[in-house]
C-alpha positions as CSV (number, residue, x, y, z in Angstrom):
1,X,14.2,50.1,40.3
2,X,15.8,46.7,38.7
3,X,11.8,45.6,39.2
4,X,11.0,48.9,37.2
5,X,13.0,48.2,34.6
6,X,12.2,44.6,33.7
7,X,8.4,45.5,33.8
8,X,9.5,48.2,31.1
9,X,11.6,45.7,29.1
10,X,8.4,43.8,28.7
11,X,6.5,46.2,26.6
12,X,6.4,46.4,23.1
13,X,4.6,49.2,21.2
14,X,4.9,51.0,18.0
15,X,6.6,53.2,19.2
16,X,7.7,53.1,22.3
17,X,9.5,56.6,23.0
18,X,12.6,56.5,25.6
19,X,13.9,60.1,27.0
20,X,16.5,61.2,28.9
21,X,17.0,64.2,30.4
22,X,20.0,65.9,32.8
23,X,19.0,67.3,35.9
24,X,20.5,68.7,39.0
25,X,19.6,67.8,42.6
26,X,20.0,71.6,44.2
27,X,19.1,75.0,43.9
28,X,20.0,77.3,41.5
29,X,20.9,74.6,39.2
30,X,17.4,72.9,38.9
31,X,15.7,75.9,37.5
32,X,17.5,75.4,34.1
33,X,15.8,71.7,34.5
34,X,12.4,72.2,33.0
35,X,14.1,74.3,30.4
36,X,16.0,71.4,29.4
37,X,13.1,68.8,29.8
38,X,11.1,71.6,27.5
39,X,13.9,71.1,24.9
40,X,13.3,67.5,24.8
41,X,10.3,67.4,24.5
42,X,10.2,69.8,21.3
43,X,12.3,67.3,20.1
44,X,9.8,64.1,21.1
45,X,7.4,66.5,19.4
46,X,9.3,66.8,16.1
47,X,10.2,63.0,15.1
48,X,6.9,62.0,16.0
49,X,5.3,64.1,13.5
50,X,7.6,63.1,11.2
51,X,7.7,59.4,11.4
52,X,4.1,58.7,12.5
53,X,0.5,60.5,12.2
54,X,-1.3,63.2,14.2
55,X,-3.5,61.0,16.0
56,X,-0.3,59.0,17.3
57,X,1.9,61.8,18.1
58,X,-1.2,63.8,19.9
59,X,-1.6,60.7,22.2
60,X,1.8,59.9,23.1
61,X,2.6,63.9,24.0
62,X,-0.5,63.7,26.1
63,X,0.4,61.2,28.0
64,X,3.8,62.8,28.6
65,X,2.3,66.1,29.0
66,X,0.0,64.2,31.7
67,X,3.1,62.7,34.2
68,X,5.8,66.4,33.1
69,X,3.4,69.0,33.7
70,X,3.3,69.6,38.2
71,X,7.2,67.9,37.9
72,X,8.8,69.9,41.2
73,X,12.9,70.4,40.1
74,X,13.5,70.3,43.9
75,X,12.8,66.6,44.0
76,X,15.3,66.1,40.9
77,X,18.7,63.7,40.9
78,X,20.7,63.1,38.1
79,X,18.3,62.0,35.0
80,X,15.0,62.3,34.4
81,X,13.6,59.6,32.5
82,X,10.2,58.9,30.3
83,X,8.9,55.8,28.9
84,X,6.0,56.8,26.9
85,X,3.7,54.6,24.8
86,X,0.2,56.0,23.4
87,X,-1.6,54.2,26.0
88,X,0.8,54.8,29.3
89,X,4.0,57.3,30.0
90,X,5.9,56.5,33.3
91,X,8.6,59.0,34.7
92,X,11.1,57.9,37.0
93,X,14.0,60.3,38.9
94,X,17.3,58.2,38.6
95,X,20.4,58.4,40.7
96,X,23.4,58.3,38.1
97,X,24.3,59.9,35.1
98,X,22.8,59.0,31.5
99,X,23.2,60.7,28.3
100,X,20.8,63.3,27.2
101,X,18.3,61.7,24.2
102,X,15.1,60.6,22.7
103,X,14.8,57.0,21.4
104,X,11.8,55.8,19.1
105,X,11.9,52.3,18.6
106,X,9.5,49.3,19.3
107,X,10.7,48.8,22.9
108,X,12.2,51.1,25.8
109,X,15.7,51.9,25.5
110,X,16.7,50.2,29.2
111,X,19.3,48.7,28.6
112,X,22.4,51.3,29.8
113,X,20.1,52.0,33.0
114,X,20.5,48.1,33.6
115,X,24.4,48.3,33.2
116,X,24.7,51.4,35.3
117,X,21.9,49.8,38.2
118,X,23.8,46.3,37.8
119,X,26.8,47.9,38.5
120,X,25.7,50.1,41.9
121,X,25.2,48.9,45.4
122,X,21.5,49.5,46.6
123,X,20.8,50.4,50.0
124,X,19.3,51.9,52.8
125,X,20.4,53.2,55.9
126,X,18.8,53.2,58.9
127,X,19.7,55.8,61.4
128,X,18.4,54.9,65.5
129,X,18.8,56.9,68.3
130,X,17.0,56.4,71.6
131,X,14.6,58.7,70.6
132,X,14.2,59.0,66.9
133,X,14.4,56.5,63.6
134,X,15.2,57.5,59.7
135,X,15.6,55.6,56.7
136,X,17.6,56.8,53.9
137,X,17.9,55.0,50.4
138,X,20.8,55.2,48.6
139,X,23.0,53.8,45.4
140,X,26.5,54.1,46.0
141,X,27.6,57.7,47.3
142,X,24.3,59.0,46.1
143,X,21.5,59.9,47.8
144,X,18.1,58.5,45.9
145,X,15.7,59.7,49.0
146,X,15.1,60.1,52.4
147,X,12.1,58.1,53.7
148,X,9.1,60.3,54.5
149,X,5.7,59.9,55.7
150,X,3.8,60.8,52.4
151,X,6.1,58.5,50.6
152,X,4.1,56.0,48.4
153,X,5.9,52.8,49.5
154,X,4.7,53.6,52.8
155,X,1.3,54.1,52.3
156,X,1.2,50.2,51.7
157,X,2.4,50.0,55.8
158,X,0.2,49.4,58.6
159,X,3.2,49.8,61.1
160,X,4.6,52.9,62.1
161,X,5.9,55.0,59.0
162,X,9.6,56.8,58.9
163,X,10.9,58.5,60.6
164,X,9.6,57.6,63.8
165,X,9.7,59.3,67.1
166,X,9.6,57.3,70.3
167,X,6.4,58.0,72.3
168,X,7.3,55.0,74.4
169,X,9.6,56.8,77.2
170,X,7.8,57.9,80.3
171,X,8.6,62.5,80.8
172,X,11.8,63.2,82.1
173,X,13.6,59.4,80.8
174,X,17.2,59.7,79.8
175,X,17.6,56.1,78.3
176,X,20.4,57.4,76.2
177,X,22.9,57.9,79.3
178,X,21.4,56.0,81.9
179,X,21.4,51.9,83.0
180,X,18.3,52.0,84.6
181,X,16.2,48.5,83.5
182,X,13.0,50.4,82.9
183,X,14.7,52.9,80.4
184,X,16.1,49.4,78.6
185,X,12.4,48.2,78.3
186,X,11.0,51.3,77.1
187,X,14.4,51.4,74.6
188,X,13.9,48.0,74.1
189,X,10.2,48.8,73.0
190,X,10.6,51.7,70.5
191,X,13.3,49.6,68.6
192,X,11.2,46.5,68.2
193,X,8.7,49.1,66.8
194,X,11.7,50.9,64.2
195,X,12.4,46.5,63.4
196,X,8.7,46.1,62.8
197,X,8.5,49.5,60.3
198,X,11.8,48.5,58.6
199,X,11.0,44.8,58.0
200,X,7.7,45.6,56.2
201,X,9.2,47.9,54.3
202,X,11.8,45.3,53.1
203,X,8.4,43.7,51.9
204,X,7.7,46.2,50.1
205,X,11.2,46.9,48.4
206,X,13.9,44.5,49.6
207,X,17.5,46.3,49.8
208,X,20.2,45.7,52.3
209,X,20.8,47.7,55.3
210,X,23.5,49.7,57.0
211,X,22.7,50.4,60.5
212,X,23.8,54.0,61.4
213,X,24.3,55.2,65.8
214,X,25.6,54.7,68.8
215,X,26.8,51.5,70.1
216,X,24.7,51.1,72.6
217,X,21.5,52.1,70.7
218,X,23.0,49.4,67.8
219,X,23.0,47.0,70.5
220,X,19.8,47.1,71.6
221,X,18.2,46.9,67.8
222,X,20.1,44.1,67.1
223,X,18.8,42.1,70.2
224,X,15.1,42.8,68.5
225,X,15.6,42.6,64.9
226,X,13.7,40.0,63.6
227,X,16.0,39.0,60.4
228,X,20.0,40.0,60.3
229,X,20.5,38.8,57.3
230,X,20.1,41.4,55.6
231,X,22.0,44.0,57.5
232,X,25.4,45.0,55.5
233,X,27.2,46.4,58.8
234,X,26.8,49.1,61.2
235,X,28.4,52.4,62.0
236,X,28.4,54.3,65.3
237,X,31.2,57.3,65.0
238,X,28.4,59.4,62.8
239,X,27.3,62.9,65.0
240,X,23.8,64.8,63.8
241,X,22.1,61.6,63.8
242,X,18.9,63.1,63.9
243,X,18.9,66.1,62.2
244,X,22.0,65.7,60.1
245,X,22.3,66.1,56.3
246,X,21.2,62.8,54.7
247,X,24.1,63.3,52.2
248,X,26.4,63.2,55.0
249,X,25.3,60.7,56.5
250,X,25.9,58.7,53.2
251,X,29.2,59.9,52.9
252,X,29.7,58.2,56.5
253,X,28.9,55.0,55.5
254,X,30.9,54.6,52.2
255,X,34.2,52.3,53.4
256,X,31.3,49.7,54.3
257,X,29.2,50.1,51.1
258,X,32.8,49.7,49.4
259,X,33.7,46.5,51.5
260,X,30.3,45.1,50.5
261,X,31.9,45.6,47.2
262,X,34.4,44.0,47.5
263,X,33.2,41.4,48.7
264,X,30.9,40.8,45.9
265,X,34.2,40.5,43.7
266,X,35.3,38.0,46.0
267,X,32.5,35.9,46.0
268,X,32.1,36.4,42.3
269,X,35.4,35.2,41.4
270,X,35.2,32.1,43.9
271,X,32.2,31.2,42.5
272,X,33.2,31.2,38.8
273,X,36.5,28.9,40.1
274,X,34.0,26.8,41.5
275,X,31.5,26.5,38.3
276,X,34.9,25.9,36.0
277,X,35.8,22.9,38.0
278,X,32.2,21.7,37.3
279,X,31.9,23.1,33.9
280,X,29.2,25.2,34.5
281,X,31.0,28.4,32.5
282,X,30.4,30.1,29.4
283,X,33.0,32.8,27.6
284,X,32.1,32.8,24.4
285,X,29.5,35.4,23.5
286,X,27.3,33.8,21.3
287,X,26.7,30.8,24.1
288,X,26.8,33.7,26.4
289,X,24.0,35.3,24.5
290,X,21.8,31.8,24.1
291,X,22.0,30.9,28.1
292,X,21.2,34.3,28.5
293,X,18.0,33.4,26.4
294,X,17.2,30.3,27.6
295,X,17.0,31.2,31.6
296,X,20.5,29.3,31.7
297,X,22.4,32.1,33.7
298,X,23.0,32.0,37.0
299,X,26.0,35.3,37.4
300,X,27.0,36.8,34.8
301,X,31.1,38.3,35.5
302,X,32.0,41.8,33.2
303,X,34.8,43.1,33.0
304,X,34.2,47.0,33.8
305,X,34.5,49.2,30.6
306,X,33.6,45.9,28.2
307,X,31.5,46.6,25.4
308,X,31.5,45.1,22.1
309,X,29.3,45.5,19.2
310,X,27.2,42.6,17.3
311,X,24.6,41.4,14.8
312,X,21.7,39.9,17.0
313,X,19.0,38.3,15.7
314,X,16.5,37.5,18.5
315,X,14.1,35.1,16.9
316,X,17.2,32.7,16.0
317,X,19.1,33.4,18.8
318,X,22.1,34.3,17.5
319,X,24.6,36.8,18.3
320,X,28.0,37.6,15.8
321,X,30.6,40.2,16.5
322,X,30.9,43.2,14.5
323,X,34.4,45.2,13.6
324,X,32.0,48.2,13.2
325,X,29.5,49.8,16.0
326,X,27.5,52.0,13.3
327,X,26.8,49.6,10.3
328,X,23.4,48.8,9.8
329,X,21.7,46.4,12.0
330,X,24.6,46.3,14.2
331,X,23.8,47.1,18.0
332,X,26.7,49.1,19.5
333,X,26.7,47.6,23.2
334,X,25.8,44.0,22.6
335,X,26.7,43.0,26.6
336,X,24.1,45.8,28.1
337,X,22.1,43.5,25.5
338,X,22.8,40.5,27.7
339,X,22.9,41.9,30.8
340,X,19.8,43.2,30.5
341,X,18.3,39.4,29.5
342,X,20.2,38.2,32.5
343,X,18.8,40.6,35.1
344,X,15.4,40.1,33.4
345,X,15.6,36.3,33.5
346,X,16.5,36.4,37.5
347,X,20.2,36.0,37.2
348,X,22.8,38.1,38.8
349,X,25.3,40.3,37.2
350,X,28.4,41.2,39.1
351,X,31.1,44.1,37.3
352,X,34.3,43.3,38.2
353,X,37.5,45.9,37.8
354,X,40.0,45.9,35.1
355,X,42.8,44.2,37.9
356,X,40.4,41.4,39.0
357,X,39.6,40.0,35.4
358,X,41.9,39.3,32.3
359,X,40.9,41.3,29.3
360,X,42.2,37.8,27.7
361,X,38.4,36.9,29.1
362,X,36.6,40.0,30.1
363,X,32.9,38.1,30.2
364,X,32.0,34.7,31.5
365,X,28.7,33.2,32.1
366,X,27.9,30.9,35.4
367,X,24.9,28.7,34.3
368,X,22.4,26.8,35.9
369,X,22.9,23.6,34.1
Protein backbone atom coordinates (compact mmCIF):
# COMPACT_ATOMS: atom_id res chain seq x y z
CA UNK A 1 0.00 0.00 0.00
CA UNK A 2 2.81 2.60 1.34
CA UNK A 3 4.43 1.51 -2.34
CA UNK A 4 0.92 2.55 -3.83
CA UNK A 5 0.78 5.59 -2.41
CA UNK A 6 4.25 7.10 -3.08
CA UNK A 7 3.80 6.03 -6.89
CA UNK A 8 0.53 8.17 -6.66
CA UNK A 9 2.23 11.08 -4.92
CA UNK A 10 4.46 11.24 -7.97
CA UNK A 11 1.88 12.26 -10.46
CA UNK A 12 0.96 15.51 -11.41
CA UNK A 13 -1.94 16.27 -13.74
CA UNK A 14 -4.41 18.95 -14.37
CA UNK A 15 -6.48 17.70 -12.66
CA UNK A 16 -5.91 14.99 -10.84
CA UNK A 17 -9.31 13.94 -9.12
CA UNK A 18 -9.03 12.13 -5.55
CA UNK A 19 -12.40 10.29 -4.21
CA UNK A 20 -13.42 8.73 -1.32
CA UNK A 21 -16.08 6.74 -0.63
CA UNK A 22 -17.54 4.68 2.73
CA UNK A 23 -18.20 1.26 2.39
CA UNK A 24 -19.08 -1.71 4.38
CA UNK A 25 -17.38 -5.10 4.50
CA UNK A 26 -20.71 -7.46 5.02
CA UNK A 27 -23.99 -8.09 3.81
CA UNK A 28 -26.79 -6.17 3.87
CA UNK A 29 -24.80 -3.14 4.46
CA UNK A 30 -22.76 -3.20 1.12
CA UNK A 31 -25.80 -3.03 -1.06
CA UNK A 32 -26.25 0.72 -0.07
CA UNK A 33 -22.31 0.83 -1.38
CA UNK A 34 -22.75 1.42 -5.06
CA UNK A 35 -25.50 3.77 -4.22
CA UNK A 36 -23.15 5.78 -2.43
CA UNK A 37 -20.20 5.43 -4.95
CA UNK A 38 -23.15 6.51 -7.60
CA UNK A 39 -23.59 9.69 -5.44
CA UNK A 40 -19.98 10.46 -5.76
CA UNK A 41 -19.60 10.17 -8.76
CA UNK A 42 -22.54 12.67 -9.82
CA UNK A 43 -20.64 14.81 -7.86
CA UNK A 44 -17.04 14.05 -9.85
CA UNK A 45 -19.46 14.53 -12.76
CA UNK A 46 -20.69 18.05 -11.66
CA UNK A 47 -17.30 20.01 -10.81
CA UNK A 48 -15.71 18.75 -13.70
CA UNK A 49 -18.05 20.25 -15.96
CA UNK A 50 -17.89 23.19 -14.23
CA UNK A 51 -14.29 23.86 -13.78
CA UNK A 52 -12.91 22.22 -16.98
CA UNK A 53 -14.24 21.34 -20.73
CA UNK A 54 -16.29 18.39 -22.15
CA UNK A 55 -13.43 16.72 -23.72
CA UNK A 56 -11.62 16.66 -20.16
CA UNK A 57 -14.51 15.69 -18.02
CA UNK A 58 -15.65 12.84 -20.75
CA UNK A 59 -12.14 11.33 -20.36
CA UNK A 60 -11.56 11.41 -16.81
CA UNK A 61 -15.35 9.81 -16.16
CA UNK A 62 -14.34 7.14 -18.57
CA UNK A 63 -11.62 6.18 -17.09
CA UNK A 64 -13.46 5.97 -13.82
CA UNK A 65 -16.37 4.45 -15.42
CA UNK A 66 -13.76 1.82 -16.78
CA UNK A 67 -12.13 0.44 -13.16
CA UNK A 68 -16.25 1.30 -11.04
CA UNK A 69 -18.35 -0.40 -13.45
CA UNK A 70 -17.96 -4.84 -12.52
CA UNK A 71 -16.87 -3.31 -8.71
CA UNK A 72 -18.31 -6.60 -6.42
CA UNK A 73 -19.55 -4.76 -2.83
CA UNK A 74 -18.77 -8.27 -1.34
CA UNK A 75 -15.02 -7.64 -1.66
CA UNK A 76 -15.50 -3.99 -0.02
CA UNK A 77 -13.62 -2.74 3.48
CA UNK A 78 -13.88 0.50 4.79
CA UNK A 79 -13.19 3.16 1.83
CA UNK A 80 -13.09 2.92 -1.53
CA UNK A 81 -10.74 5.11 -3.18
CA UNK A 82 -10.10 6.60 -6.93
CA UNK A 83 -7.27 8.35 -8.27
CA UNK A 84 -8.27 9.40 -11.62
CA UNK A 85 -6.35 11.42 -14.20
CA UNK A 86 -7.53 11.69 -18.02
CA UNK A 87 -5.00 9.21 -19.00
CA UNK A 88 -5.25 6.46 -15.91
CA UNK A 89 -7.86 5.97 -12.84
CA UNK A 90 -6.66 3.39 -10.17
CA UNK A 91 -9.10 2.01 -7.45
CA UNK A 92 -7.83 0.71 -4.34
CA UNK A 93 -10.11 -1.07 -1.29
CA UNK A 94 -8.61 0.38 1.99
CA UNK A 95 -8.74 -0.96 5.44
CA UNK A 96 -9.49 2.18 7.73
CA UNK A 97 -11.84 4.84 7.86
CA UNK A 98 -11.49 8.10 5.61
CA UNK A 99 -13.85 10.88 5.07
CA UNK A 100 -16.35 10.79 2.33
CA UNK A 101 -15.07 13.45 -0.69
CA UNK A 102 -13.95 14.50 -4.11
CA UNK A 103 -10.72 16.48 -4.46
CA UNK A 104 -9.63 18.34 -7.75
CA UNK A 105 -6.36 19.57 -7.59
CA UNK A 106 -3.01 19.13 -9.49
CA UNK A 107 -1.92 16.06 -7.42
CA UNK A 108 -3.70 13.14 -5.46
CA UNK A 109 -5.06 13.97 -2.26
CA UNK A 110 -2.74 11.04 -0.28
CA UNK A 111 -1.72 12.49 2.27
CA UNK A 112 -4.32 11.48 5.36
CA UNK A 113 -4.04 7.74 3.83
CA UNK A 114 -0.25 8.15 4.61
CA UNK A 115 -0.98 9.28 8.27
CA UNK A 116 -3.52 6.68 8.86
CA UNK A 117 -1.04 3.73 6.92
CA UNK A 118 2.03 5.34 8.97
CA UNK A 119 0.22 4.87 11.90
CA UNK A 120 -1.03 0.97 11.49
CA UNK A 121 0.87 -2.24 11.89
CA UNK A 122 1.02 -4.31 8.62
CA UNK A 123 0.95 -7.84 8.63
CA UNK A 124 0.28 -11.22 7.70
CA UNK A 125 -0.50 -14.18 9.40
CA UNK A 126 0.36 -17.36 8.57
CA UNK A 127 -1.72 -20.18 9.87
CA UNK A 128 0.14 -24.11 9.61
CA UNK A 129 -1.25 -27.14 10.58
CA UNK A 130 0.07 -30.53 9.62
CA UNK A 131 -2.09 -30.67 6.91
CA UNK A 132 -3.07 -27.34 5.64
CA UNK A 133 -1.34 -23.53 5.24
CA UNK A 134 -3.28 -19.88 5.00
CA UNK A 135 -2.08 -16.54 4.81
CA UNK A 136 -4.07 -13.76 5.96
CA UNK A 137 -3.11 -9.92 5.53
CA UNK A 138 -4.05 -7.65 7.93
CA UNK A 139 -3.60 -3.83 9.43
CA UNK A 140 -4.20 -3.72 12.96
CA UNK A 141 -7.57 -5.53 14.06
CA UNK A 142 -8.68 -5.38 10.52
CA UNK A 143 -8.84 -7.84 8.14
CA UNK A 144 -7.43 -6.41 4.49
CA UNK A 145 -7.69 -10.19 2.79
CA UNK A 146 -7.24 -13.59 2.94
CA UNK A 147 -4.72 -15.01 0.49
CA UNK A 148 -6.25 -16.94 -2.32
CA UNK A 149 -5.22 -18.69 -5.37
CA UNK A 150 -6.57 -16.14 -8.04
CA UNK A 151 -5.01 -13.42 -6.03
CA UNK A 152 -2.75 -11.19 -8.36
CA UNK A 153 0.36 -11.10 -6.11
CA UNK A 154 0.35 -14.71 -6.52
CA UNK A 155 0.22 -15.12 -9.95
CA UNK A 156 3.88 -13.60 -9.96
CA UNK A 157 4.83 -17.16 -7.79
CA UNK A 158 6.20 -20.16 -9.25
CA UNK A 159 5.99 -22.00 -5.79
CA UNK A 160 3.02 -23.43 -4.38
CA UNK A 161 0.19 -20.66 -4.03
CA UNK A 162 -2.02 -20.23 -0.57
CA UNK A 163 -3.45 -21.92 0.96
CA UNK A 164 -1.76 -25.03 0.53
CA UNK A 165 -2.72 -28.55 1.25
CA UNK A 166 -0.12 -31.10 2.10
CA UNK A 167 0.00 -33.84 -0.56
CA UNK A 168 3.19 -34.98 0.92
CA UNK A 169 1.80 -37.52 3.72
CA UNK A 170 1.61 -41.08 2.66
CA UNK A 171 -2.85 -42.53 3.21
CA UNK A 172 -3.71 -43.23 6.59
CA UNK A 173 -0.49 -40.69 8.24
CA UNK A 174 -1.38 -39.03 11.46
CA UNK A 175 1.75 -36.70 11.79
CA UNK A 176 -0.32 -34.40 13.93
CA UNK A 177 -0.45 -36.91 16.99
CA UNK A 178 2.13 -39.31 16.38
CA UNK A 179 6.27 -39.38 16.92
CA UNK A 180 6.91 -41.60 14.21
CA UNK A 181 10.39 -40.20 12.20
CA UNK A 182 8.80 -40.70 8.83
CA UNK A 183 5.60 -38.57 9.68
CA UNK A 184 8.50 -35.80 10.88
CA UNK A 185 10.01 -36.00 7.36
CA UNK A 186 6.95 -35.85 5.46
CA UNK A 187 5.90 -32.83 8.17
CA UNK A 188 9.13 -31.66 7.84
CA UNK A 189 8.59 -31.58 3.86
CA UNK A 190 5.16 -29.76 3.49
CA UNK A 191 6.53 -26.97 5.81
CA UNK A 192 9.71 -26.28 3.87
CA UNK A 193 7.20 -26.09 0.92
CA UNK A 194 4.58 -23.43 3.16
CA UNK A 195 8.55 -21.47 3.92
CA UNK A 196 9.28 -21.59 0.20
CA UNK A 197 5.50 -20.01 -0.78
CA UNK A 198 5.65 -17.52 2.04
CA UNK A 199 9.28 -16.23 1.44
CA UNK A 200 8.53 -15.43 -2.25
CA UNK A 201 5.67 -13.82 -1.43
CA UNK A 202 7.61 -11.58 0.99
CA UNK A 203 9.32 -10.81 -2.42
CA UNK A 204 6.67 -9.73 -3.72
CA UNK A 205 5.19 -7.61 -0.82
CA UNK A 206 7.46 -7.62 2.27
CA UNK A 207 5.26 -7.46 5.66
CA UNK A 208 6.03 -9.12 8.94
CA UNK A 209 4.64 -12.27 10.09
CA UNK A 210 2.75 -13.81 12.92
CA UNK A 211 2.89 -17.38 12.97
CA UNK A 212 -0.54 -18.87 13.96
CA UNK A 213 -0.89 -23.20 15.39
CA UNK A 214 0.09 -25.72 17.39
CA UNK A 215 3.35 -25.90 19.07
CA UNK A 216 4.51 -28.69 17.67
CA UNK A 217 3.54 -27.77 14.11
CA UNK A 218 5.34 -24.07 15.07
CA UNK A 219 8.30 -26.06 15.89
CA UNK A 220 8.75 -27.79 12.94
CA UNK A 221 8.38 -24.47 10.60
CA UNK A 222 10.74 -22.82 12.44
CA UNK A 223 13.45 -25.52 12.00
CA UNK A 224 12.83 -24.90 8.04
CA UNK A 225 12.25 -21.32 7.64
CA UNK A 226 14.76 -19.83 5.73
CA UNK A 227 14.75 -16.09 7.28
CA UNK A 228 13.23 -15.40 11.06
CA UNK A 229 13.77 -12.14 10.88
CA UNK A 230 10.91 -11.26 9.93
CA UNK A 231 8.57 -13.25 12.03
CA UNK A 232 6.77 -10.90 14.77
CA UNK A 233 5.89 -13.93 17.18
CA UNK A 234 3.85 -16.88 17.14
CA UNK A 235 0.58 -18.13 18.67
CA UNK A 236 -0.60 -21.61 19.35
CA UNK A 237 -3.86 -21.47 21.75
CA UNK A 238 -5.99 -20.48 18.36
CA UNK A 239 -8.87 -23.61 17.54
CA UNK A 240 -10.55 -23.68 13.72
CA UNK A 241 -7.24 -23.31 12.38
CA UNK A 242 -8.22 -24.41 9.20
CA UNK A 243 -11.53 -23.54 8.54
CA UNK A 244 -11.96 -20.71 11.05
CA UNK A 245 -13.16 -17.12 10.39
CA UNK A 246 -10.14 -15.10 9.22
CA UNK A 247 -11.55 -12.27 11.39
CA UNK A 248 -11.14 -14.40 14.29
CA UNK A 249 -8.21 -15.40 13.79
CA UNK A 250 -7.02 -11.71 13.71
CA UNK A 251 -8.73 -11.00 16.78
CA UNK A 252 -6.32 -13.87 18.22
CA UNK A 253 -3.32 -12.43 17.43
CA UNK A 254 -3.89 -8.72 18.60
CA UNK A 255 -1.85 -8.65 22.29
CA UNK A 256 1.19 -9.49 19.90
CA UNK A 257 0.41 -6.99 17.08
CA UNK A 258 0.01 -4.53 20.18
CA UNK A 259 3.44 -5.64 21.77
CA UNK A 260 5.04 -5.10 18.33
CA UNK A 261 3.68 -1.75 19.06
CA UNK A 262 4.94 -1.05 21.71
CA UNK A 263 7.86 -1.92 21.02
CA UNK A 264 8.18 0.43 18.10
CA UNK A 265 7.55 3.29 20.81
CA UNK A 266 10.37 1.93 22.66
CA UNK A 267 12.77 1.76 20.03
CA UNK A 268 11.49 5.12 18.77
CA UNK A 269 12.09 6.95 21.84
CA UNK A 270 15.68 5.30 22.48
CA UNK A 271 16.57 6.17 19.30
CA UNK A 272 15.68 9.82 19.42
CA UNK A 273 17.79 9.90 23.00
CA UNK A 274 20.48 8.49 21.07
CA UNK A 275 20.40 11.03 17.97
CA UNK A 276 20.06 14.14 20.74
CA UNK A 277 23.33 13.08 22.26
CA UNK A 278 24.76 13.24 18.79
CA UNK A 279 22.68 16.11 17.56
CA UNK A 280 21.14 14.48 14.87
CA UNK A 281 17.42 15.99 15.98
CA UNK A 282 15.13 18.48 14.56
CA UNK A 283 11.86 20.08 16.44
CA UNK A 284 11.28 22.98 14.82
CA UNK A 285 8.89 22.68 11.91
CA UNK A 286 10.24 24.59 9.37
CA UNK A 287 13.81 22.48 9.68
CA UNK A 288 11.53 19.67 10.12
CA UNK A 289 9.85 20.48 6.83
CA UNK A 290 13.42 21.25 4.80
CA UNK A 291 15.17 17.69 5.98
CA UNK A 292 12.01 16.36 5.05
CA UNK A 293 12.83 17.87 1.59
CA UNK A 294 16.19 17.29 1.23
CA UNK A 295 16.17 13.26 1.96
CA UNK A 296 17.68 14.31 5.49
CA UNK A 297 15.12 12.14 7.62
CA UNK A 298 15.85 9.23 9.03
CA UNK A 299 12.37 8.72 11.76
CA UNK A 300 10.21 11.00 12.04
CA UNK A 301 8.37 10.87 16.08
CA UNK A 302 4.41 12.50 16.15
CA UNK A 303 2.74 12.97 18.71
CA UNK A 304 -0.79 11.15 18.08
CA UNK A 305 -3.62 13.81 17.44
CA UNK A 306 -0.82 16.57 16.19
CA UNK A 307 -1.81 18.65 13.50
CA UNK A 308 -1.01 22.09 12.76
CA UNK A 309 -1.77 24.34 9.96
CA UNK A 310 0.90 26.37 7.64
CA UNK A 311 1.84 28.48 4.66
CA UNK A 312 4.09 26.03 2.45
CA UNK A 313 5.74 27.13 -0.39
CA UNK A 314 7.44 24.12 -2.09
CA UNK A 315 9.69 25.68 -4.60
CA UNK A 316 11.48 27.74 -1.64
CA UNK A 317 11.18 25.28 0.81
CA UNK A 318 9.66 27.03 3.36
CA UNK A 319 7.01 26.15 5.84
CA UNK A 320 5.35 29.14 8.44
CA UNK A 321 2.65 28.38 10.93
CA UNK A 322 -0.78 29.66 10.57
CA UNK A 323 -3.30 30.76 13.55
CA UNK A 324 -5.94 29.99 10.93
CA UNK A 325 -6.66 26.37 9.12
CA UNK A 326 -9.09 28.02 6.37
CA UNK A 327 -7.30 31.26 5.15
CA UNK A 328 -6.24 31.19 1.74
CA UNK A 329 -3.24 29.30 0.79
CA UNK A 330 -3.00 27.87 4.12
CA UNK A 331 -2.95 23.93 4.25
CA UNK A 332 -4.92 22.62 7.22
CA UNK A 333 -2.66 19.45 8.19
CA UNK A 334 0.80 20.73 7.48
CA UNK A 335 2.48 17.32 9.30
CA UNK A 336 0.41 14.65 6.97
CA UNK A 337 2.39 17.31 4.56
CA UNK A 338 5.62 16.01 5.97
CA UNK A 339 4.87 12.80 6.73
CA UNK A 340 4.00 12.13 3.52
CA UNK A 341 7.61 13.56 2.13
CA UNK A 342 9.18 11.45 4.75
CA UNK A 343 7.62 8.14 3.82
CA UNK A 344 8.11 9.12 0.17
CA UNK A 345 11.87 9.92 0.72
CA UNK A 346 12.42 6.31 2.52
CA UNK A 347 12.27 7.47 6.09
CA UNK A 348 10.30 6.01 8.76
CA UNK A 349 7.49 7.61 10.64
CA UNK A 350 6.63 6.24 14.07
CA UNK A 351 3.14 7.84 16.05
CA UNK A 352 3.68 7.85 19.42
CA UNK A 353 0.71 8.34 22.20
CA UNK A 354 -0.16 11.40 24.07
CA UNK A 355 1.70 9.71 27.53
CA UNK A 356 4.93 8.85 25.71
CA UNK A 357 5.64 12.40 24.14
CA UNK A 358 5.38 16.02 25.68
CA UNK A 359 2.95 18.19 23.82
CA UNK A 360 5.87 20.79 24.97
CA UNK A 361 7.47 18.90 21.72
CA UNK A 362 4.94 16.81 19.99
CA UNK A 363 7.27 16.38 16.53
CA UNK A 364 10.94 15.70 16.27
CA UNK A 365 12.95 14.81 13.31
CA UNK A 366 15.98 12.03 13.47
CA UNK A 367 18.20 12.95 10.49
CA UNK A 368 20.66 11.36 8.55
CA UNK A 369 23.38 13.87 8.80
Amino acid sequence: MKTTLKSLRQVRANPAVSVFVKTHRTHPDNEQDPIALKNQLKVVEDRLSEEYDKRTSDAILEQITAKTDELDPNYNLDTLAIFATESEAKVLRLPFDAAERVIIGEKFATRDLMRNMSQAVHYYVLVITSEYARLIEAVDSRLVKEIAGESVRQEQMNELTFPIKNTTLPTGSKADRTGSSDDHSYLKEFMNRVDKSLQQFRNIDPLPVILVGDSRTLGFYEQVCDNTSFILGKVDHLPNLEDGRAEDIIEGVQELVDEKRNTRYESALGDLEKARNEKMVRTDLQQIYRSAVEGNAVTLLVRQGHIVPATIDEEAMTLMVSDDATADGVTDDAVSEIIELVSHNGGEVVFLPTDKMDEKEPIALITRY
